[in-house]
N, C-alpha and C positions, 0 to 999 in steps of 0.2 A: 161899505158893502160886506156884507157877512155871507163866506161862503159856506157852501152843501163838502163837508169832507168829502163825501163820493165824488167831487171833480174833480178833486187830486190824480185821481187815477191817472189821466190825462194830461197832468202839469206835473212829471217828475222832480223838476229841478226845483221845485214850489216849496214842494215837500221835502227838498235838500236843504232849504233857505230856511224852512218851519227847525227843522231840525240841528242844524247849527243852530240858531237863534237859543232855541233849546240847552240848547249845551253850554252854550255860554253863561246863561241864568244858572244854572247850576255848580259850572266852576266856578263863577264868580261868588256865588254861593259859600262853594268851599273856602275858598281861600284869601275871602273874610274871616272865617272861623278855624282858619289851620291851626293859629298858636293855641286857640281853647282845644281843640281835637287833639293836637301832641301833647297837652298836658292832661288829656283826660284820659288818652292811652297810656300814659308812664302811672297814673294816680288807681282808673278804674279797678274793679277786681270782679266784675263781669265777665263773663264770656263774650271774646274778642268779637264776633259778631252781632250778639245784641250790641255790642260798644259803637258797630259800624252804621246801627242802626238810628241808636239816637243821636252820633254827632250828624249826621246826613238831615234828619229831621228840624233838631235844630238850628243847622244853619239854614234851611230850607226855608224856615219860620221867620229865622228872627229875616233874613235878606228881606219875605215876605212876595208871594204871586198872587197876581189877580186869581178872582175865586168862583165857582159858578154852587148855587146851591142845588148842589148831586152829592149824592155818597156812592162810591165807585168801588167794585168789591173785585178780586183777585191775588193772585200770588205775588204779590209786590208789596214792600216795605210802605213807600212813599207816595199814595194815591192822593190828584187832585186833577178836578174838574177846572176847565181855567179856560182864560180867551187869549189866544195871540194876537196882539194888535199888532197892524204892520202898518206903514202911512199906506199901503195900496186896498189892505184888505183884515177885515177878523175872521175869525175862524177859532170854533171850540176844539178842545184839544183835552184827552185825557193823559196826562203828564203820569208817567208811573217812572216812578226812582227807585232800582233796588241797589240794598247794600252788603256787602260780603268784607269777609278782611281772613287776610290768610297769610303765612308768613311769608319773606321774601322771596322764597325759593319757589312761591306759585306764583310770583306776581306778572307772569306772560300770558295767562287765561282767566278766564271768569267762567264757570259753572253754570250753565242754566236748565229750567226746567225747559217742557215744550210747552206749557202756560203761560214764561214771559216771553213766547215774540212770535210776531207774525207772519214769520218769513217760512218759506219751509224750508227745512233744514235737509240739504243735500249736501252728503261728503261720503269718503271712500270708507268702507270698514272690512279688515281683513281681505283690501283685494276687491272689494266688491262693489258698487254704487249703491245708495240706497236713499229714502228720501224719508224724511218723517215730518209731518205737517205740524207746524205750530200754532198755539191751540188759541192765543190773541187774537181776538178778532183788529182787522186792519183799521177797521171803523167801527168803534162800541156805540152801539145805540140804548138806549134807554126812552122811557115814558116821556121824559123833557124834551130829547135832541141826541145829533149826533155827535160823536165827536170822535177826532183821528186820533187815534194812539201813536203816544211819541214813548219811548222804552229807554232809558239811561241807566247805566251800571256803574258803582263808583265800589272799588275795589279799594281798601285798603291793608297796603305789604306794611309789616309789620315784622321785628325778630323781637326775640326773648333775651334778657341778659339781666340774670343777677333775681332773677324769679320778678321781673318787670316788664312792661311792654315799650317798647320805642318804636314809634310810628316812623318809617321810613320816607315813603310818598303815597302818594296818594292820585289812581289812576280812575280817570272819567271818560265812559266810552259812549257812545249814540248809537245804538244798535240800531241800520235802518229800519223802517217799516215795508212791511211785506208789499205795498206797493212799489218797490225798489226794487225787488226780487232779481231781476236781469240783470240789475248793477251789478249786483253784489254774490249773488249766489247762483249763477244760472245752469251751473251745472255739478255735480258730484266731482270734476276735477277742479273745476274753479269755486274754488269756496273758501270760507270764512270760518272755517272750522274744524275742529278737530274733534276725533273720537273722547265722548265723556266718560266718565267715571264708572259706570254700570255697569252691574254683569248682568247680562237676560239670561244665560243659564241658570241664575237664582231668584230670576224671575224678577228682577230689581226695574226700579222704573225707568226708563229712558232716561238721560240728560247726552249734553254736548257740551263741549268747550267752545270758549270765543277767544279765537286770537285775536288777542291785541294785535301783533306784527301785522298779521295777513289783512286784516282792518284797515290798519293805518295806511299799508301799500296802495289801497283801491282807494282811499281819500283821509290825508293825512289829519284834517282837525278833527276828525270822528272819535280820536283817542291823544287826551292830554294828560299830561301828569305833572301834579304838585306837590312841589320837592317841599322840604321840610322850612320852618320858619323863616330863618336864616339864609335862604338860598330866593334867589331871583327866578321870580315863573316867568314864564315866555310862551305864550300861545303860540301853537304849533299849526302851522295851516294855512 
């Protein structure tokens, strides 16, 4: 039975089950590819974030997802039209993976525009409540079909030593989808975020941060991380 994304609306916890599933194709992803990703951040001599981009790509590839012929266009790294098979039900899905990498000392937020996610973004700024809508639609429709946007962040911390990069870990988050909205952000004091990077007195463009912490308190495997080669992962959740 192949569902209508717009039932979801209806079936939150559906769309909790879509999204874990999700996440786990991805860190399993990674961490297949960790030992090539640590060697390619001590070797590369890229800019650390193209670097983020194509090990996230290729491990993406070589693991390999089902495929839908769409080409799906946005501010994310890693776009792909795909079907989640589940034994009860399928359901198309646009899979958007973005990747960032920043030294260890940012490794408790991830940056986002309001392009990559659906939720709107409600948190305090200066004392004050404010909301700003995020610009992903919750269901991307297109000419072929619909499909539910699922949003993943793979952040990798990283230090400098010796004019080298050494990959520390490496963190994968599931940003819900904005039909969650009341899970996760229902109001400017309950939320999942923190004030971004931007000044609007210079008229800079919005962004926000995503707490990992504040994430992981409202449901813990939403955010895992993959220690370095050598070390033992342990799904968290």
């Amino acid at each position: 039975m192949e569902l209508d994304p717009a039932s979801l609306e209806s079936s939150p916890d559906r769309v909790e089950a879509i999204e874990k599933a999700t996440l786990r194709l991805v860190v399993q992803a990674l961490l297949d590819y960790r030992t090539t990703a640590h060697e390619i951040f001590e070797k590369e001599s890229d800019f650390e974030a193209d670097i983020g981009e194509d090990i996230t790509r290729e491990a993406l590839d070589r693991l390999g997802v089902s495929r839908i012929d769409e080409r799906l266009f946005g501010k994310i790294d890693y776009k792909r039209a795909r079907f989640v098979i589940d034994p009860e039900f399928v359901v198309r899905q646009a899979l958007l993976v973005d990747s960032k990498a920043e030294k260890v000392e940012g490794s408790r937020t991830a940056t986002l525009q309001t392009a990559q996610t659906s939720l709107q973004i409600r948190l305090m700024r200066k004392g004050t409540p404010m909301t700003e809508e995020g610009k992903l639609p919750k269901i991307l429709r297109t000419s072929k079909g619909a499909y539910l946007t699922t949003t993943v962040f793979v952040k990798y911390n990283y230090r400098t030593l010796e004019a080298r990069n050494e990959l520390i870990s490496t963190t994968i988050a599931a940003l819900p989808n904005g039909m969650l909205q009341d899970r996760y952000n229902p109001t400017a004091l309950d939320t999942i975020w923190l004030v971004g990077r931007d000044a609007p007195t210079l008229g800079e463009a919005f962004r926000v941060r995503l707490s990992f912490e504040k994430l992981k308190r409202r449901t813990r495997w939403r955010v895992q991380e993959i220690p370095p080669p050598a070390a033992l992962f342990t799904w968290m959740g």
